[in-house]
C-alpha positions as CSV (number, residue, x, y, z in Angstrom):
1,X,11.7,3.9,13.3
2,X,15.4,3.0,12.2
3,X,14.6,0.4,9.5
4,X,12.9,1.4,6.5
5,X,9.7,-0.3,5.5
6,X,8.0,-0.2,2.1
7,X,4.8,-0.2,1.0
8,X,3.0,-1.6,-2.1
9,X,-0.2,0.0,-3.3
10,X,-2.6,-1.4,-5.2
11,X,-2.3,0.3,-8.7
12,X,-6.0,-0.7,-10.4
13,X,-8.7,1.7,-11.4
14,X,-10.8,1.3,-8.5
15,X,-12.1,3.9,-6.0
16,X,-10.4,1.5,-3.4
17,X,-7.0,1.6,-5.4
18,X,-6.7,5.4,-5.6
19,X,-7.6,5.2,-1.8
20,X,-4.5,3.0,-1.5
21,X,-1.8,5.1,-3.6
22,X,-2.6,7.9,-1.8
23,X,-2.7,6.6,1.8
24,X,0.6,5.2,1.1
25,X,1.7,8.4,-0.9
26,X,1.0,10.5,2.0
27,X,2.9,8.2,4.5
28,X,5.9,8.5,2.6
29,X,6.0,12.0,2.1
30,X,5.4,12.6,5.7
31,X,8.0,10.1,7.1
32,X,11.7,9.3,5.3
33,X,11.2,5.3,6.5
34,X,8.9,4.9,4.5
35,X,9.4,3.6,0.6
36,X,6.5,3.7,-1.8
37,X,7.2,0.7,-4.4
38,X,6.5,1.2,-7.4
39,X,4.3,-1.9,-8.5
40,X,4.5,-0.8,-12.4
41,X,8.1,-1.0,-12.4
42,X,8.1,-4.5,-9.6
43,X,5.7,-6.1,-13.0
44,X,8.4,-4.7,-16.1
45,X,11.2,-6.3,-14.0
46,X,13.0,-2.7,-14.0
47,X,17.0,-3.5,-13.5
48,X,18.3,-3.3,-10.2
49,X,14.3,-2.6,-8.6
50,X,14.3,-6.5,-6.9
51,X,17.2,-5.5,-5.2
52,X,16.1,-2.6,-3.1
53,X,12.7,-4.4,-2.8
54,X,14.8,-7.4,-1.0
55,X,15.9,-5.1,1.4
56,X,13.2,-4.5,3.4
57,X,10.0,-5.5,4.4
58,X,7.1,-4.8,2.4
59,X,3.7,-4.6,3.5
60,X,1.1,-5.0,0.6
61,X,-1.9,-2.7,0.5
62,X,-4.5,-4.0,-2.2
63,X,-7.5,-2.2,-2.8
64,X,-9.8,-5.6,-3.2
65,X,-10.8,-8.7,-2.9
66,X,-8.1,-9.5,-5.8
67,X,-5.1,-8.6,-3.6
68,X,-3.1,-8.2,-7.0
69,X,-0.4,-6.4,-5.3
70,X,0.0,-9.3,-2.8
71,X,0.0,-12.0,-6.0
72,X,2.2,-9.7,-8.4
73,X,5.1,-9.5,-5.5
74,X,4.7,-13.3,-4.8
75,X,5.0,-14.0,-8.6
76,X,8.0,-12.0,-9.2
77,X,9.7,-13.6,-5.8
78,X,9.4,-11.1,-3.7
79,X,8.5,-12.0,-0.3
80,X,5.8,-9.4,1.7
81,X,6.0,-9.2,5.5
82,X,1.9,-8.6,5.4
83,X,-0.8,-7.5,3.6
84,X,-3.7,-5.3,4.0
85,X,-6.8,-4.9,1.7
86,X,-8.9,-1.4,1.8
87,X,-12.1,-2.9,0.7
88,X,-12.0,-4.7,4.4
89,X,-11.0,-1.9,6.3
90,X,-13.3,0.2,5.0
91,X,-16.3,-2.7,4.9
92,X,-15.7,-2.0,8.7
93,X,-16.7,1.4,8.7
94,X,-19.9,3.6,6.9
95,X,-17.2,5.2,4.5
96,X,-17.2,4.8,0.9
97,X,-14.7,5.6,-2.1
98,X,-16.8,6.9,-5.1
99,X,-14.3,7.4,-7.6
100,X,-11.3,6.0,-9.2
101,X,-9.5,9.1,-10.3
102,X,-10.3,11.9,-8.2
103,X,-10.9,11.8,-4.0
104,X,-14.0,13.8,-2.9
105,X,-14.8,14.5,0.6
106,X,-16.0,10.8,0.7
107,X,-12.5,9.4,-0.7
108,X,-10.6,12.1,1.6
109,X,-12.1,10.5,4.7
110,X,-11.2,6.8,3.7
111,X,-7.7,8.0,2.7
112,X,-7.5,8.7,6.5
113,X,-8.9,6.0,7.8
114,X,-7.2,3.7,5.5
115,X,-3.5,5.7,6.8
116,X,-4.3,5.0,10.1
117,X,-4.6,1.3,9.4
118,X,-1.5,1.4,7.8
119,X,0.4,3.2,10.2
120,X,-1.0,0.8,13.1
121,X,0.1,-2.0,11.0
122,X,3.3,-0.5,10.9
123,X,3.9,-0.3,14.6
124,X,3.8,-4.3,14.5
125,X,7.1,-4.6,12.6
126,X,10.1,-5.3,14.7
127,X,12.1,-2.5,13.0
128,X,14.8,-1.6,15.2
């Protein structure tokens, strides 16, 4: 990947949100192309955070059927490339997140499954 790409996780207290902060903390730890946004800071209008969130494209991950991360972005300006919701990836699969602040073996599996979405969705973008 030569272009960066970020990624916006959901930041609510629901099993499905702590799935998506930490698939998309784990991808960006593992690979320097990938930006985690920061959706707290996107909503305070921190100085100088549109900016680097204009620069490249941003896929949404929103843990459910509100797709607040997806509707926070679009309120502030910010234009997403796509968005992806955990709560449908993982309605396609027997896995289930049980908690909203800790990952058992359960939330550990989803995490991975949820990654792999993510990392698939990623191999869409035109980024060279």
């Amino acid at each position: 990947m030569e272009e960066k790409i970020a990624l916006a996780a959901c930041s609510g207290m629901s099993p499905n949100g702590l799935v998506a902060r930490v698939a998309v903390h784990d991808l960006a730890i593992d690979d320097v192309e990938i930006l985690s946004i920061c959706m707290g800071s996107t909503s305070a209008n921190v100085t100088g955070f549109k900016r680097m969130l204009d620069k490249y494209p941003i896929l949404a991950i929103n843990g459910c059927e509100g797709n607040c991360v997806g509707k926070i972005l679009e309120q502030k300006g910010i234009e997403i490339a796509d968005e992806l919701n955990v709560g449908d990836i993982l309605a396609e699969t027997e896995h289930k997140a049980n908690d909203a602040a800790r990952l058992d073996e359960e939330g550990e599996i989803c995490v991975s499954i949820v990654k792999e979405v993510i990392e698939n969705k990623i191999k869409e973008f035109d980024l060279d």
